[in-house]
C-alpha positions in Angstrom: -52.1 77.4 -4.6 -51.1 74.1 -6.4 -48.7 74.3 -9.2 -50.8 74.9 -13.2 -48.6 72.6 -15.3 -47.1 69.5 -14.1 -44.7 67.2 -15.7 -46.9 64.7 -17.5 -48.9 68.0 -18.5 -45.6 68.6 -20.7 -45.3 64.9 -22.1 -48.7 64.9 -23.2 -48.0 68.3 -25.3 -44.6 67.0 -26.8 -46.7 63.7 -27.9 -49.2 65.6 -29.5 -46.7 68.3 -30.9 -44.9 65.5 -32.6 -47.9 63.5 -33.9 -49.0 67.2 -35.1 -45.2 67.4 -37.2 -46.3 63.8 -39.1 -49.7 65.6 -39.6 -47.9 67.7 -41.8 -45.2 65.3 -43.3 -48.2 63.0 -44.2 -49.6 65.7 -46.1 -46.9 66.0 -48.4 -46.5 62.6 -48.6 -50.1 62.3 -50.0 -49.7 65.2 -52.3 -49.0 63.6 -55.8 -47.3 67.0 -56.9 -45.1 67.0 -54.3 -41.2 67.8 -55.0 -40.1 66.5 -51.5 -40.9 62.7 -51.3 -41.2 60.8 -54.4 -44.5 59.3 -55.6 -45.7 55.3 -54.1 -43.7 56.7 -51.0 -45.3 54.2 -47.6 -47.0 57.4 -46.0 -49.1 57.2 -50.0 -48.9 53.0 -50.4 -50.9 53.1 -46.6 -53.5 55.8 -47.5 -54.1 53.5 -50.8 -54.1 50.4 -49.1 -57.0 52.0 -46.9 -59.0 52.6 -49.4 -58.5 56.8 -49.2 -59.0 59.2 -53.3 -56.2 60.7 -54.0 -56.5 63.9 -53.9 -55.3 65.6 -57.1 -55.3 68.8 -57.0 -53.1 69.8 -53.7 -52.2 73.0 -54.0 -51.0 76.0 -51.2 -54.7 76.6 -50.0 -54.8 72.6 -49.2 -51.4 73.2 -47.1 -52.6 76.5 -45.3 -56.0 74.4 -44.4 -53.3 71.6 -43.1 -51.4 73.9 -41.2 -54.2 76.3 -39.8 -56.2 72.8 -38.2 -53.0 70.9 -36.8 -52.3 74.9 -35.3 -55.7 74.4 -33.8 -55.1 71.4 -32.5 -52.3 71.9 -30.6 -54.2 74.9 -29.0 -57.4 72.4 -27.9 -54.7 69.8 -26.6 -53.2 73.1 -24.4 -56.7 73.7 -23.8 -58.1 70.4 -21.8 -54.4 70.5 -20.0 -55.5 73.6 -18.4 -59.0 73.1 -17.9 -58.1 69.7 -15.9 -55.7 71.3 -13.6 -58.5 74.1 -12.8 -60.8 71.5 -12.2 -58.5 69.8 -10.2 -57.6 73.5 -8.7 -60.9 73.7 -7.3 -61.2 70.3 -5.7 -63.4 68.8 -8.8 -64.3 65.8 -11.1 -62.5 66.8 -14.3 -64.1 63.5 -15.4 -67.3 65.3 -14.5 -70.3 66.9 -17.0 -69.7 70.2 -16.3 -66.3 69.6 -17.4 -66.3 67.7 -19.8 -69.3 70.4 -21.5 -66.2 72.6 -21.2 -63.8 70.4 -23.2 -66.3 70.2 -25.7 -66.7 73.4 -26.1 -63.3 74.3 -26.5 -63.1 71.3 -29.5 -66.3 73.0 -31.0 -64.5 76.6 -30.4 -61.2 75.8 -32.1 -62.2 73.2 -34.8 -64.6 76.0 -36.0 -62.0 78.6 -36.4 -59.8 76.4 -38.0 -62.0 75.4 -40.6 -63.7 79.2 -41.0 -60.2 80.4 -41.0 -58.7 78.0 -43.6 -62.0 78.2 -45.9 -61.7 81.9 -45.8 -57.9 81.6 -47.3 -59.2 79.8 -49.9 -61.0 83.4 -51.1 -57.1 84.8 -52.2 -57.0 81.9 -54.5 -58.0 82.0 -58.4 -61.4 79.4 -58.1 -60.4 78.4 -54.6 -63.5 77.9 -52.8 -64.3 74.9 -56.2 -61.7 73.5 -54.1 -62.4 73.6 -50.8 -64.0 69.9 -50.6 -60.3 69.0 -51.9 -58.2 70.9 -49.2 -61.0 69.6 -46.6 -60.0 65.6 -47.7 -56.8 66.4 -48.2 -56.7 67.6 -44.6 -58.8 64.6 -42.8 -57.1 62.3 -44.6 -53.6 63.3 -43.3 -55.0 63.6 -39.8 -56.0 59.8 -39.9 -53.1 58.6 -41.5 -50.8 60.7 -39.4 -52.4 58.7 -36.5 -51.5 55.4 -37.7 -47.9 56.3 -38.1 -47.7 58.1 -34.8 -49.0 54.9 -32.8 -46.2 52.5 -34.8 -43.4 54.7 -34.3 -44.3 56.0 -30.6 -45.0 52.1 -29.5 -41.9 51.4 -31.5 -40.0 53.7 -29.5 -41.1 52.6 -25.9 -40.2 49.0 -26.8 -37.2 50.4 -28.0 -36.7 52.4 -24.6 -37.5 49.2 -22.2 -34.9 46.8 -24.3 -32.1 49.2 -23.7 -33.8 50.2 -20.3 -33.5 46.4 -19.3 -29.6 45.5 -20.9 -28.7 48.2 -19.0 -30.2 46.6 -15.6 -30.6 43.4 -16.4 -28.6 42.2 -13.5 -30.9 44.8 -11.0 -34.6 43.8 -9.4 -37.1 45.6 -10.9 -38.0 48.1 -7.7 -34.2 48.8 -7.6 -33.3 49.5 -10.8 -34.2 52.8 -10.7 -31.0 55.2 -10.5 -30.9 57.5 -7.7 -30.8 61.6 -8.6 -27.6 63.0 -7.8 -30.0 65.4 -5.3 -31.3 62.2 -3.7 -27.5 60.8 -3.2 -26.8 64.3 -1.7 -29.7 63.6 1.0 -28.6 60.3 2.1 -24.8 61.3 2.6 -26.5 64.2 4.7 -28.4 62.3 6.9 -25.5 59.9 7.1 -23.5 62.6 8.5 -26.2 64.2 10.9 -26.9 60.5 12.1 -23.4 60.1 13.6 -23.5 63.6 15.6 -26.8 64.7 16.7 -29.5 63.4 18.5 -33.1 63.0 17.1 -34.3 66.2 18.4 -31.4 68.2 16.7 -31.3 66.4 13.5 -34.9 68.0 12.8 -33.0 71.6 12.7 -30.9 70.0 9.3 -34.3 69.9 7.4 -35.7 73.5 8.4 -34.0 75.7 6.2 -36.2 75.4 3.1 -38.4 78.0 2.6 -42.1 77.9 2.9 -43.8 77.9 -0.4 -47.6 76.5 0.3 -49.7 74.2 2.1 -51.2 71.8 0.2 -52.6 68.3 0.7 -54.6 69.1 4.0 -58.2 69.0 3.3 -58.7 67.8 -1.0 -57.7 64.4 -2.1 -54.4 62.8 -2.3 -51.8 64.2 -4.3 -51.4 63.8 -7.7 -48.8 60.9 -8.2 -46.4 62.7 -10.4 -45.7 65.0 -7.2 -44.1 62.5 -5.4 -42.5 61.0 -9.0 -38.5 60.3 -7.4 -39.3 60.4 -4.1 -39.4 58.4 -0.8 -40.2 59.1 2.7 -36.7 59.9 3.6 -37.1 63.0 1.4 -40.7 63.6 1.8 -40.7 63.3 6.0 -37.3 63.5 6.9 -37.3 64.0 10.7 -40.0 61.2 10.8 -37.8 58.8 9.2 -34.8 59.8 11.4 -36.7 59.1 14.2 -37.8 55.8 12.9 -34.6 54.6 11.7 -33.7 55.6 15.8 -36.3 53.9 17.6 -34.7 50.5 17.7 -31.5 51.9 18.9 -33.6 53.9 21.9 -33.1 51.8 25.5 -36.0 51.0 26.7 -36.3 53.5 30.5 -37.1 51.6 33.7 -39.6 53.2 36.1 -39.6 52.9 39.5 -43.5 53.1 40.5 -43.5 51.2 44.1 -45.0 53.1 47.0 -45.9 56.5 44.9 -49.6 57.3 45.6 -51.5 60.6 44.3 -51.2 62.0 47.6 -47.5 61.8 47.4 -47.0 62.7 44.3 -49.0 65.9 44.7 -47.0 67.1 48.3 -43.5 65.9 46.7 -44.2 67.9 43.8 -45.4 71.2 45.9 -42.1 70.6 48.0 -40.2 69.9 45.1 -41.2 73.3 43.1 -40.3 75.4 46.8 -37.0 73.6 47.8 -35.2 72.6 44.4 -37.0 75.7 42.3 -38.1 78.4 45.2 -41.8 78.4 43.7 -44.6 78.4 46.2 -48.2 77.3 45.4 -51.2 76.7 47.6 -52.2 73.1 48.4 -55.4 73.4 46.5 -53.4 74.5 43.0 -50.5 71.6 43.2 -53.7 68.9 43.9 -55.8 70.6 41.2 -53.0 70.5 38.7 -52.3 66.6 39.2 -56.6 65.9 39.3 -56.9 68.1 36.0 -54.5 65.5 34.4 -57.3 62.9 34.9 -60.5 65.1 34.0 -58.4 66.9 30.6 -55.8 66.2 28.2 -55.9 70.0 28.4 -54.7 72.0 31.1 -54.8 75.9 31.3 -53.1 77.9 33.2 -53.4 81.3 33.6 -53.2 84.3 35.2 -51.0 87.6 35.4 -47.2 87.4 34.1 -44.9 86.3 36.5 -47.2 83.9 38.5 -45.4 81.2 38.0 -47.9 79.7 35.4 -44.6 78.2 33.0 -42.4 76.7 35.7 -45.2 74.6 37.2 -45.6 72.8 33.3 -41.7 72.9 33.4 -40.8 71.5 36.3 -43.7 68.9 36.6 -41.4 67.2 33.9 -38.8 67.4 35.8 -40.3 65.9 39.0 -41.3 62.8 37.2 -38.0 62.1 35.2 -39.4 63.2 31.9 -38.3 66.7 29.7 -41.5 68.7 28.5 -41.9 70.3 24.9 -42.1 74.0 25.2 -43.1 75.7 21.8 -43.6 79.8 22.2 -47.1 80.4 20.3 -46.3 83.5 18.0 -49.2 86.3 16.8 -49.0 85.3 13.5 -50.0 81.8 14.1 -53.5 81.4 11.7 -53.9 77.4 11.0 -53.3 74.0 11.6 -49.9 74.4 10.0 -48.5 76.7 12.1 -47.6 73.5 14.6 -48.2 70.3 12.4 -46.3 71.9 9.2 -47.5 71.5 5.5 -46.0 70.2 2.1 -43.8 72.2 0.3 -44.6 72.0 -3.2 -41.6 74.0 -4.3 -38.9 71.6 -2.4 -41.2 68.5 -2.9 -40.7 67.9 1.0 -43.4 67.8 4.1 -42.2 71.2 6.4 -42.0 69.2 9.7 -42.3 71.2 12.7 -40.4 70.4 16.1 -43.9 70.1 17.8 -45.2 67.6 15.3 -41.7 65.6 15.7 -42.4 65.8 19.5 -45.8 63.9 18.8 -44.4 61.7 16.8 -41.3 60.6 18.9 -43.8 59.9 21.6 -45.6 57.1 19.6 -42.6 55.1 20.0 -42.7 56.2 24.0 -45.8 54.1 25.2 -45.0 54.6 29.1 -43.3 57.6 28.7 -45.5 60.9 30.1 -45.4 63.3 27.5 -45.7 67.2 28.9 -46.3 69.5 26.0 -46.4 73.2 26.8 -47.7 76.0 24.8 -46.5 79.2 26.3 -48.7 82.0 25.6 -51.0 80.0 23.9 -53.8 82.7 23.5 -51.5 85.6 21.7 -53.1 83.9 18.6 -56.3 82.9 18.0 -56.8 79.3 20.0 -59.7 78.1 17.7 -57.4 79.0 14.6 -53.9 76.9 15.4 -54.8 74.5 17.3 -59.1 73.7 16.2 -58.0 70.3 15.3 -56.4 69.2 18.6 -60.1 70.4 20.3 -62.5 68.6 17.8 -60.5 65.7 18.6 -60.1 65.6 22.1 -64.1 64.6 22.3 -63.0 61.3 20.9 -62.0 58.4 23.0 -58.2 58.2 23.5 -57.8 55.3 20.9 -59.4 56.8 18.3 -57.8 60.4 18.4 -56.3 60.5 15.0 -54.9 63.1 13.2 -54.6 64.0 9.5 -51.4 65.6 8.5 -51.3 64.9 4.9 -53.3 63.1 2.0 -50.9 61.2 0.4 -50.7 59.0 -3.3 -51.9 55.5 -2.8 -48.5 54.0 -3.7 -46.3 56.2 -1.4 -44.7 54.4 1.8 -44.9 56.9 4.7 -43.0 56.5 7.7 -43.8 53.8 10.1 -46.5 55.5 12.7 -47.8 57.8 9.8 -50.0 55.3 7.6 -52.3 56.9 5.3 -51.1 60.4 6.1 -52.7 59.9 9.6 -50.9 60.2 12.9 -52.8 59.0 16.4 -52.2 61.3 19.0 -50.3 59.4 22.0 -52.1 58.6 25.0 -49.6 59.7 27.2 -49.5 63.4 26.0 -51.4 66.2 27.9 -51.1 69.8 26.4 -50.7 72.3 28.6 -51.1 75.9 27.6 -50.3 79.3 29.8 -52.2 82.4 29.0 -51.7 85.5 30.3 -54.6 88.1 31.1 -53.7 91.6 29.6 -54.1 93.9 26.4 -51.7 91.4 23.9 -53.8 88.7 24.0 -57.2 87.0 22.7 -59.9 86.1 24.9 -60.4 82.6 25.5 -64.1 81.3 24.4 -66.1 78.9 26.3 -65.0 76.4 23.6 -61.4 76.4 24.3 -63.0 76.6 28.1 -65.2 73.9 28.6 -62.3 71.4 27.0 -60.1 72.1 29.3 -59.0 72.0 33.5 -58.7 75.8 33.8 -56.3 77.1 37.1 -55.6 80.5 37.7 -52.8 82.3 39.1 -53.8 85.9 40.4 -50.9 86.2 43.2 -47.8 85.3 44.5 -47.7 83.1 47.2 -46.2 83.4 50.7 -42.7 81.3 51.0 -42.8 78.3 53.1 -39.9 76.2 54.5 -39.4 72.7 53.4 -37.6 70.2 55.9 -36.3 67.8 53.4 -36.4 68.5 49.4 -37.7 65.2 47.6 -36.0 63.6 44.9 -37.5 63.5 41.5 -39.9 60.5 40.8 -39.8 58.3 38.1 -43.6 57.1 37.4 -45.1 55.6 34.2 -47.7 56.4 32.6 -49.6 53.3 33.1 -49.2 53.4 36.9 -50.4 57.5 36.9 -53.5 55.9 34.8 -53.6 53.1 37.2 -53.9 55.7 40.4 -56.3 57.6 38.4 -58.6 55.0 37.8 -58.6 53.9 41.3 -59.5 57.0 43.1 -62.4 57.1 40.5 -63.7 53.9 41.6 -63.0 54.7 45.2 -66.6 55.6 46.3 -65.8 57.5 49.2 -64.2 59.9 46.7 -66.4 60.0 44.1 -69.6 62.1 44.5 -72.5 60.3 45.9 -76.0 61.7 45.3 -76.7 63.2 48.7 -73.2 65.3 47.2 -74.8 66.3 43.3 -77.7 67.1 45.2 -76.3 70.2 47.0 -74.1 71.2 44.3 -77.0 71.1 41.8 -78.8 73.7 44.4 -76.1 76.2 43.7 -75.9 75.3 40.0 -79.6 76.0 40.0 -79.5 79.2 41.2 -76.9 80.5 39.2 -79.3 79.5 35.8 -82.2 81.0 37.5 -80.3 84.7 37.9 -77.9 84.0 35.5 -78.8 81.7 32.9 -75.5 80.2 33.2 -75.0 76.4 33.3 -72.8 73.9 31.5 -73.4 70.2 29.8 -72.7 67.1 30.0 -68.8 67.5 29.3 -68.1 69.4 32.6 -70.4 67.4 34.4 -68.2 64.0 33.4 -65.2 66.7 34.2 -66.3 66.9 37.4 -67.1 63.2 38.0 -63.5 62.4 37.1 -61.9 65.6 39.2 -63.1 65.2 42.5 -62.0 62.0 43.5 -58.5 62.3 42.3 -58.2 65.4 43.9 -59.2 64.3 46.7 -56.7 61.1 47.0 -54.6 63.8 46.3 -55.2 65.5 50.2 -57.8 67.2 49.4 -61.7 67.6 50.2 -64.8 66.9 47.9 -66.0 70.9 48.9 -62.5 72.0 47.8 -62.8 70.2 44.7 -66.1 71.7 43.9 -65.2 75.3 45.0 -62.5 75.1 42.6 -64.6 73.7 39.5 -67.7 76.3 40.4 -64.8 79.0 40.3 -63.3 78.1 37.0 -66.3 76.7 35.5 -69.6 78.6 36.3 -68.3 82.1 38.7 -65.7 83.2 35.6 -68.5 83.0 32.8 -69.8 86.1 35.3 -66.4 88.3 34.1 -67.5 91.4 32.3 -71.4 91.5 33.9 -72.2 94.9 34.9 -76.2 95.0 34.2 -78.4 96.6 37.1 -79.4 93.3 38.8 -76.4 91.6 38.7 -75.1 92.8 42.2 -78.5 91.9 43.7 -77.9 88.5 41.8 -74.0 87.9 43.2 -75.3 88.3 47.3 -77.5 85.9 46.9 -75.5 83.4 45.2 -72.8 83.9 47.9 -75.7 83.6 50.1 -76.8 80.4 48.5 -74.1 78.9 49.1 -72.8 79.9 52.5 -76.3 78.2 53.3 -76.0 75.3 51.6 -72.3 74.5 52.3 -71.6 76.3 55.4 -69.9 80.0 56.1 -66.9 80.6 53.8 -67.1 76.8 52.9 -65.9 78.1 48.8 -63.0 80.4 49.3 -62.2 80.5 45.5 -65.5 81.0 44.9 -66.2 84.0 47.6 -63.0 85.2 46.6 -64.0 85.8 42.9 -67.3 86.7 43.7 -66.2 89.3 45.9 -63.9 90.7 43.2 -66.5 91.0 41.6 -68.8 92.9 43.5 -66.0 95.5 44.2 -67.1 97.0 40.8 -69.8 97.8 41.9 -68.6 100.0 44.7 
């Protein structure tokens, strides 16, 4: 919820408090009885000189009228403060006709009772109602005059302010003359210290003791101005500001690309895992991982616990020189500020979280691969945490952009965050692992469809490695580079003698299934298949293993009468159309899945 009152909300309420006070000395200074202020007093010599009567006969039913309407006042003034922060509450114009109906009301609310309030006094008084007209112009005319007075002496006091305000810094530039807040001298000697003994990923742990208060700023307009009144981006966003303050400091890494191809990159890695790591995968799940980099920015992995699902995102970081971002996705995780953090309207800071740093430390990392690893991604809610990250991964890679926060129009954010917006790095992939049992969510075709999906249903049989490669070091432009060129490599890619037969299988799942997929897996496909196969592989492989994630898991959960019927003869399908036991993924899952039937 945003914060009711805010500071200028106060100013405008002592202004008006204190033109409401002259209201009242005006009054006696008009009244020619008075005993306080002596008669041709200014206050009287200005109401004269505007041409106002003198009101005669002022008497206490005058002052209870003058007292009752500048109560009323105050109480409309209160009124419109409130009404504009609900209107700005609820994401509104407060400039707007609805609202504005509701300010007049209030005026028409108040102004009544304080004239049916102060003409019903008059009834204690001996012929107090044959004076009413009186107590009414003695009343209006203090208002005006009160006015006139208030605008000399508060103009005359902000002159009054800026001459003392500029002796004081006359020597100073304007933008500097501003002194710092003892807090905001406190910061800097922090960060001072923290910058001499951590590193950037460390320093962010300095800022993460503040206590969530509420998330604001993430889907309205940009933040009022007073909010940020004081402050800077070294307050507001400090991790990003360390980081930025770094970057220039940061060597720039060398990469040794010469004589690395797909094919060696994906048979290093497998003999990497097993000799440095004593992991062993199959051929086909090493080659899939390093095609599903080219088809998806989002790689699942998943499968039963222990499968080795989280050292394969690990230690694919470590084969190519690089350290991967592991974050631990926890149950309570509901929204998009569970991983990019929120404002803190209480501490007047942004709550950055480690994996939004990680994002933004990789803008200044163009040829740097950037592994980022959500373990356990689907004990939450996928579409709740991380909905943004999918919406944007249809986009084309220079125009994925991401909204943090809307900020004031005058604020300076740090460097790679302009207008509250942060562009996802092209050289990050997200990889999540999700494990199949009773703890966790189902993932939906949405989450599915987005993403290169591998499962890990066994362990694998040890194999002996002769020699143990060393780790690569590979760019990201050169991994593009190889990507790009299998793709183009039309011996790889799928011809249309090759989508011909694979359509035939695809057909006949819709037909007894009604299950088929769009134009997304298709271009999934397109881009898959020839990197996997540069990688060692075959196009059938390739295609077994899509039709297995893709199309045969949607068939998880069937148990209607004709669905057995319906699985023999898609094995049968394509046995014919491919050749005996050309799909073992496929076959294998298909068979699982005939077992229930048994």
């Amino acid at each position: 919820m945003r914060t009711l009152f805010k500071r200028i909300d106060g100013i405008a309420l002592s202004l008006v408090f204190f033109y409401l006070l002259i209201v009242v000395f005006s009054g006696i200074c008009l009244d020619p009885n008075s005993t306080v202020v002596m008669n041709g007093n200014p206050i009287a010599s200005l109401a004269t000189a505007f041409g106002f009567v003198t009101v005669e006969s002022v008497g206490m039913q005058s002052y209870i009228m003058l007292v009752l309407m500048a109560v009323y006042a105050f109480l409309f003034a209160l009124a419109v403060v409130i009404e504009v922060r609900l209107a700005g509450y609820y994401d509104e114009k407060p400039y707007s006709a609805k609202w504005i109906s509701i300010y007049a009301a209030s005026f028409i609310v108040l102004f009544g009772l304080g004239i049916g309030i102060g003409s019903a006094s008059h009834l204690a008084f001996e012929n107090g109602m044959d004076l009413l007209g009186q107590s009414l112009a003695f009343t209006g005319e203090s208002f005006l005059v009160a006015l006139v007075v208030a605008l000399v002496l508060y103009l005359s006091l902000f002159f009054l302010v800026l001459l003392v305000y500029s002796l004081v810094y006359r020597r100073k530039p304007l933008e500097e003359s501003s002194p710092k807040s003892e807090e905001a001298e406190k910061l800097e000697e922090l960060e001072a210290k923290v910058d001499e003994v951590m590193d950037v990923e460390d320093v962010s742990s300095a800022f993460a003791t503040r206590e969530r208060a509420t998330a604001v700023g993430t889907a309205s307009g940009p933040l009022p101005n007073d909010d940020f009144y004081g402050l800077d981006r070294n307050r507001v966003f400090p991790g990003l500001s360390l980081i930025d303050s770094r970057a220039e400091m940061v060597d720039v890494k060398k990469f040794d690309d010469d004589g690395l191809d797909l094919r060696t990159i994906a048979d290093s890695f497998r003999d990497y895992l097993a000799g440095e790591e004593g992991l062993y995968y199959e051929k086909t799940a090493v080659r899939a991982f390093v095609a599903g980099l080219s088809a998806s920015r989002l790689i699942i992995l998943q499968g039963l616990s222990g499968t080795g699902k989280s050292s394969i995102a690990r230690y694919f970081s470590n084969f190519i020189s690089e350290k991967s971002f592991f974050v631990l996705v926890q149950a309570t995780w509901r929204d998009r500020t569970s991983i990019l953090g929120y404002w803190n309207d209480f501490s007047k800071t942004y709550n950055e979280t480690e994996f939004l740093k990680r994002l933004y430390q990789a803008t200044y990392e163009s040829q740097d691969i950037n592994v980022m690893v959500l373990d356990e991604m689907n004990i939450a809610r996928i579409e709740y945490y991380f909905a943004d990250f999918l919406s944007i991964m249809e986009y084309p890679l220079d125009e994925r952009v991401l909204k943090i926060m809307n900020l004031p129009y005058d604020f300076t954010p740090p460097e790679h965050l302009q207008d509250g917006n942060l562009k996802i790095p092209e050289t990050t992939w997200f990889i999540g692992t999700a494990n199949r049992d009773d703890s966790t969510y189902t993932i939906t075709d949405k989450v599915y469809d987005r993403a290169i999906v591998i499962s890990f249903n066994d362990r694998n049989e040890p194999f002996s490695v002769k020699k143990i490669p060393e780790p690569i070091s590979i760019s990201y432009s050169h991994l593009m580079g190889l990507f790009a060129e299998a793709q183009k490599d039309e011996e790889k890619r799928l011809s249309k003698a090759d989508w011909s037969k694979f359509r035939s299988i695809l057909n006949k799942t819709y037909e007894d299934f009604e299950i088929t997929f769009g134009n997304r897996v298709y271009h999934q496909i397109e881009l898959f298949v020839p990197v996997f196969v540069a990688c060692g592989g075959s196009k059938e492989e390739a295609l077994d293993f899509m039709f297995a994630e893709k199309i045969a898991s949607k068939l998880e959960g069937r148990y209607e009468e004709f669905v057995k019927d319906a699985l023999i003869a898609l094995r049968d399908e394509i046995d014919r159309t491919y050749g005996k036991n050309a799909f073992p993924l496929t076959h294998e899952r298909l068979a699982h899945y005939l077992r229930r039937f048994s």
